[in-house]
N, C-alpha and C positions, 0 to 999 in steps of 0.2 A: 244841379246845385247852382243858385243865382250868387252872381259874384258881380262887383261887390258892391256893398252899403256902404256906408260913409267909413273909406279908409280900413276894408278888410284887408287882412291880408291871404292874398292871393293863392288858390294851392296850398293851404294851412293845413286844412285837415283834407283825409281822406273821403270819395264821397263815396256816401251810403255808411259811413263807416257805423257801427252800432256797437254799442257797449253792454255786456249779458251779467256781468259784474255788478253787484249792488252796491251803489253809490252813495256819499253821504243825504241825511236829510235837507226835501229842496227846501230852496230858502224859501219865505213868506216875501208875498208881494202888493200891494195895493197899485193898480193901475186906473185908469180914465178906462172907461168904456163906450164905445163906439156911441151907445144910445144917451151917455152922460152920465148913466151912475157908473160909482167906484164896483169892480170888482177886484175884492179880497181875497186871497186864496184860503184864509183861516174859514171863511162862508163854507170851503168844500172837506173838513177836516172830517176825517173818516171814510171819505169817498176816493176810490179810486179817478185819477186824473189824466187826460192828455193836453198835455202844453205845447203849442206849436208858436212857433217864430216863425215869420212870416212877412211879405209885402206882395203889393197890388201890382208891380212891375215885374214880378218872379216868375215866369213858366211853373215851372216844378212845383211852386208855390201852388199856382193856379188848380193844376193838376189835381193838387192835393187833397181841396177845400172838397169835393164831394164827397171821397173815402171818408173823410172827417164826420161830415156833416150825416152821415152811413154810419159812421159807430155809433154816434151822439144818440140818433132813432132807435138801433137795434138794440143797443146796450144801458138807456137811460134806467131803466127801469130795475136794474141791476146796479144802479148807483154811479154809472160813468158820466163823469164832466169833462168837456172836449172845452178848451177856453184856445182862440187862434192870439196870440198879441204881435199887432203888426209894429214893423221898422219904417214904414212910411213918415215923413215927413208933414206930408198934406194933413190938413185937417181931420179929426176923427168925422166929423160928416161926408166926406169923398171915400175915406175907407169904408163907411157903412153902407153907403149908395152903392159903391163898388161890389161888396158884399151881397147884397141884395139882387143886385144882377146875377150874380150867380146862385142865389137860392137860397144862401148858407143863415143856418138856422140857429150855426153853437155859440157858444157867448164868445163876443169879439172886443177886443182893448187895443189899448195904445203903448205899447213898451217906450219906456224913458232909459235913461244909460244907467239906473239904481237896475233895474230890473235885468237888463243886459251883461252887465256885471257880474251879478250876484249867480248867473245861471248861466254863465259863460267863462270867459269872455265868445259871446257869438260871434263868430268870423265868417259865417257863410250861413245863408235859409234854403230851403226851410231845414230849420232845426226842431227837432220835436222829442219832448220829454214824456217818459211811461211812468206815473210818479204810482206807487201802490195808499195802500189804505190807512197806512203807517206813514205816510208822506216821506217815503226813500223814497229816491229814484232809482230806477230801476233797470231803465235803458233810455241811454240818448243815442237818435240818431239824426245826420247830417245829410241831408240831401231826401229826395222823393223817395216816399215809401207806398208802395204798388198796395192795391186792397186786399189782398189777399196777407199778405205781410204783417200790415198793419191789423186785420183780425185777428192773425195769433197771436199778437206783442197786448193788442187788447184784453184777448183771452185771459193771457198772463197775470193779470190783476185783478180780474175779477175771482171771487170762490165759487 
């Protein structure tokens, strides 16, 4: 778990911690994306989703982005959207280049404090949400989630 971003607090949550409990419906978001257009979450309404928080100076983070970019392939066709939105700072074009060196193929944004808020409050990354087809969420977890892991929580939402 990368620690911290601007004024987390420290040791807040538990890492890896995962929630199996259905949680209320996620909020809707409009962010900047990395390439310049908006993505909307209302765009994936009916589609199962994976929401990651996220930045470019995160190990864990790093780690993470291939599993990701692994579902996105395996599972697209099945209706899975993998959307990463970073906490970076830097311009979304250094996020994208960043991005790009590592491969990563799923749609990429720019989190603002609306969005961190609403789906938080985020204290630590990567955070990543399992949202279902009904737009619950369904499971959030805090810290690296290994690929194996992350296929079954995948599984989970799709029928």
């Amino acid at each position: 778990m990368c620690l911290p971003f601007p004024l987390l607090l420290p040791f807040a949550i538990a890492v890896g911690a995962a929630q199996a409990q259905a949680e209320p419906q996620a909020p809707s978001f409009a962010v900047r994306g990395v390439e310049g257009r908006v993505i909307r979450s209302g765009d994936f309404r009916g589609r199962p989703m994976v929401l990651d928080f996220w930045a470019t100076w995160c190990g864990p983070c790093r780690a993470s982005m291939p599993h990701l970019d692994a579902m996105q392939t395996r599972y697209r066709d099945r209706g899975l959207v993998i959307v990463g939105l970073s906490v970076d700072e830097q311009p979304p074009s250094e996020v994208r280049d960043f991005a790009q060196r590592l491969g990563v193929k799923f749609r990429l944004g720019m989190a603002d404090e609306k969005v961190l808020d609403s789906f938080g409050p985020i204290r630590a990354i990567p955070t990543t949400f399992f949202i279902n087809r009904q737009g619950e969420v369904v499971r959030r977890v805090v810290g690296y989630i290994d690929a194996e892991t992350m296929d079954s929580y995948v599984r989970e939402l799709l029928p």
